[in-house]
N, C-alpha and C positions, 0 to 999 in steps of 0.2 A: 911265505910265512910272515916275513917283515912286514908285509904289506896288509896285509891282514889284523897284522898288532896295531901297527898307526890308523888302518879305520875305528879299529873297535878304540881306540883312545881319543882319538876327533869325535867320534859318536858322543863318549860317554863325559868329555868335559863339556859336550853341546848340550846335553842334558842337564849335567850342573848348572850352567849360566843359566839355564830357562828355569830350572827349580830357585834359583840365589833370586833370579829376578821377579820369579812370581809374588813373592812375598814383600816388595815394594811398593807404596802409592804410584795409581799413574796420575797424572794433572793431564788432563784436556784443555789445552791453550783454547783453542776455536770456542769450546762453551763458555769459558771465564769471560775469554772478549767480546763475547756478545754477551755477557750478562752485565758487565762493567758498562758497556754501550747503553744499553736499554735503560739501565740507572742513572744512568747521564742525561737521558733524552725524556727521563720522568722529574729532573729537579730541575731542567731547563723549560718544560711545561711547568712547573711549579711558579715560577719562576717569573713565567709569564701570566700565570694566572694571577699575580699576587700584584703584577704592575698591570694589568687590566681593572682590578677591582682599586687601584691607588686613583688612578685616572677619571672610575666613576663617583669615587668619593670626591674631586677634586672638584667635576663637572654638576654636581648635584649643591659644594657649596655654591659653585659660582651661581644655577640657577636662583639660591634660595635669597643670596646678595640681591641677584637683578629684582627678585620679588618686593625685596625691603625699600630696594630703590626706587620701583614703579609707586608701588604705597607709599613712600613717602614722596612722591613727585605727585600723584593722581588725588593723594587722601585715605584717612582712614575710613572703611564703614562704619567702622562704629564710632564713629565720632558725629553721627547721621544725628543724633539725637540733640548735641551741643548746638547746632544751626538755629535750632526755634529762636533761640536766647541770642537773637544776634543784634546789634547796634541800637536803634531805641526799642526793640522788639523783647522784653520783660515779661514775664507771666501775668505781671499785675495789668500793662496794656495787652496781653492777649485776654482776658477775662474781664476786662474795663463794660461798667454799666452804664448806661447814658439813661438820664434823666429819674424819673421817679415807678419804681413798681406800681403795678395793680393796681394791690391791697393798699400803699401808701396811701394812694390816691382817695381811695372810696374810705379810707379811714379819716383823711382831712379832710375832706370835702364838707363844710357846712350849707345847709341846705336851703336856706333864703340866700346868701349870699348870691347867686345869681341875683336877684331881682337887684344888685349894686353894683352889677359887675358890669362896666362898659368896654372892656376887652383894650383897654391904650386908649380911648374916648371915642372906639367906635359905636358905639351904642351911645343911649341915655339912658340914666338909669328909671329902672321900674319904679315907683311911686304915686298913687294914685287914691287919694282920701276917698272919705265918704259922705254922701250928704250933707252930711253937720260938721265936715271939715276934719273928720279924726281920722286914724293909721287905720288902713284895714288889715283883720288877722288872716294871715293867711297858715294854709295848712302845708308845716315843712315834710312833709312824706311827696304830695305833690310836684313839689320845687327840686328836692334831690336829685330825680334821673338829670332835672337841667343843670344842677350844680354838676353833676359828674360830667359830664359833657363839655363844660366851660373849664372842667378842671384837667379833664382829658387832653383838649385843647393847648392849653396852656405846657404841657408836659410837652406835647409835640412839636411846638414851635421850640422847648428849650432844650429837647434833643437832637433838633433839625443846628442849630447854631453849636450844638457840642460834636457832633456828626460831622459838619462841614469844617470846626476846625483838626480834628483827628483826620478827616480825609486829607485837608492841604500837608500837612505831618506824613501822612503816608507818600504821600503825591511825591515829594519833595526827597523822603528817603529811596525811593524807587528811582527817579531822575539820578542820584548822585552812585543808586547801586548799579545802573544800567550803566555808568561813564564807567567805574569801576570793573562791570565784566568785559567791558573793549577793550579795557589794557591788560587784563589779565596774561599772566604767562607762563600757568603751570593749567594742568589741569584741576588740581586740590582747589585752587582759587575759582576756576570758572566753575566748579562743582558746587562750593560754599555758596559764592555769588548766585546761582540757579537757585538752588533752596532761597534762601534768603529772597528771594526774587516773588519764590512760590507761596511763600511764607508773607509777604507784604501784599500779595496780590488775594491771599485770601482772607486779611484783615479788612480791604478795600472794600469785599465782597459781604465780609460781618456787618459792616458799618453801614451801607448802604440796606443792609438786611434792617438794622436796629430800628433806621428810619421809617422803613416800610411797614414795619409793625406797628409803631406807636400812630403811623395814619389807618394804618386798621384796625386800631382801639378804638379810636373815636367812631369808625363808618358802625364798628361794630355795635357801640354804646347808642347811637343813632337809632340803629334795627332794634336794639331792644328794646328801646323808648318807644319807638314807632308800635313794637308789637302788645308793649303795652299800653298804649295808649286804644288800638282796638279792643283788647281784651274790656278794659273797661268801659270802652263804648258799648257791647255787647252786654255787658253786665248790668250798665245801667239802661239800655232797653229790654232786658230781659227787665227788670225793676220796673221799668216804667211799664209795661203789658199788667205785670201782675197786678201791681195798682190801681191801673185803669178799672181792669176786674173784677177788684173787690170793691170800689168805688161804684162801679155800675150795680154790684149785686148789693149795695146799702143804699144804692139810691131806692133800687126797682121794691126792698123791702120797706121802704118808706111810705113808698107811692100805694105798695099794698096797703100797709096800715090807715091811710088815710079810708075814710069812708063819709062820700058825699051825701047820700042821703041822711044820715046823721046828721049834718050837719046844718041841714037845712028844715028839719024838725027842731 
């Protein structure tokens, strides 16, 4: 019977403790530890992410440094434009006229003055009286194409001596920017130098142009004289046919009019 009592009393304080302790929090260490881990291993990724993007911010200045430093070792591009204007190279010598226009020309040109024009004394001048020893009148429409001519002329020899001295000027800048790109020692300098180089070598090329025109003026003013001077050969043998023509047809109406046997009544 004793024995009996102490089961049923062990039973029923075993039930107590289980009832007392149902009603307490449990704490699962195993889950905490690993949730504390995992939050560790997310700010330590953080962490890293944040000295990964320090690193590429570091390496994108350094490139943008070495950019500034190439550009300014190699040159700017856009400073492509300031090279025209370089050493006696001015706007007003890249646009430089040599000798006299067209229109100046055919505007001064007076039209006898050929017949006194001996070219430096290589001619004699035209002069040549008349019978009774006076001036003959000559007709100035005639004489003009040769005034232009001699006036064309004259422009081209004073372009040819303005031409040769602007070439030895070129010549001369070009020998001293050549010495100048051999010692060069950056790139920005042997860049400048080339332009500058491309730049004198297509003045060289202007000048030589200027020349060749102004001996194309004259060959041209040549052909036009030549072509008028046919035109009016042509003109005046079309003239002289019709002449003839009517001369013939007043002669033969003359010849009608006369009447021989009348005459000898």
């Amino acid at each position: 019977m004793k024995k009996l009592f102490a089961l049923f009393v062990l039973a029923a304080s075993t039930a107590l403790s289980v009832l007392v302790f149902a009603g307490m929090p449990v704490i699962d260490a195993a889950n905490l530890a690993n949730s504390q881990i995992s939050h560790i291993a997310t700010i330590a990724k953080w962490v890293e992410n944040i000295a990964q993007l320090k690193a590429q911010i570091t390496q994108l200045k350094e490139q943008v440094s070495i950019q500034g430093q190439l550009r300014n070792w190699t040159g700017n591009p856009a400073d492509a434009v300031k090279l025209v204007s370089l050493g006696i190279l001015t706007e007003r010598d890249l646009m430089r006229d040599f000798g006299m226009s067209r229109t100046d020309i055919a505007r001064a040109a007076q039209s006898l003055d050929t017949l006194t024009h001996t070219d430096g004394n290589t001619y004699r001048p035209v002069s040549v009286p008349d019978l009774n020893g006076g001036a003959v009148q000559h007709d100035p429409l005639t004489y003009r194409r040769h005034t232009l001519i001699d006036a064309r002329t004259d422009n081209t020899r004073l372009v040819t001596d303005q031409t040769r001295e602007r070439e030895r000027e070129l010549q001369e800048e070009i020998a001293l920017t050549l010495a100048e790109l051999r010692s060069g020692s950056t790139d920005a300098q042997v860049q400048k130098l080339t332009a500058k180089l491309i730049v004198l070598n297509g003045q060289l090329s202007q000048v030589e142009t200027a020349r060749r025109r102004q001996v194309d003026e004259v060959l041209l003013q040549k052909i036009a004289n030549d072509n008028r001077r046919e035109i009016e050969q042509l003109a005046a043998a079309d003239l002289a046919a019709k002449d003839n023509y009517i001369a013939n047809q007043r002669v033969a109406t003359f010849m009608r009019s006369l009447n021989p046997r009348k005459n000898v009544r």
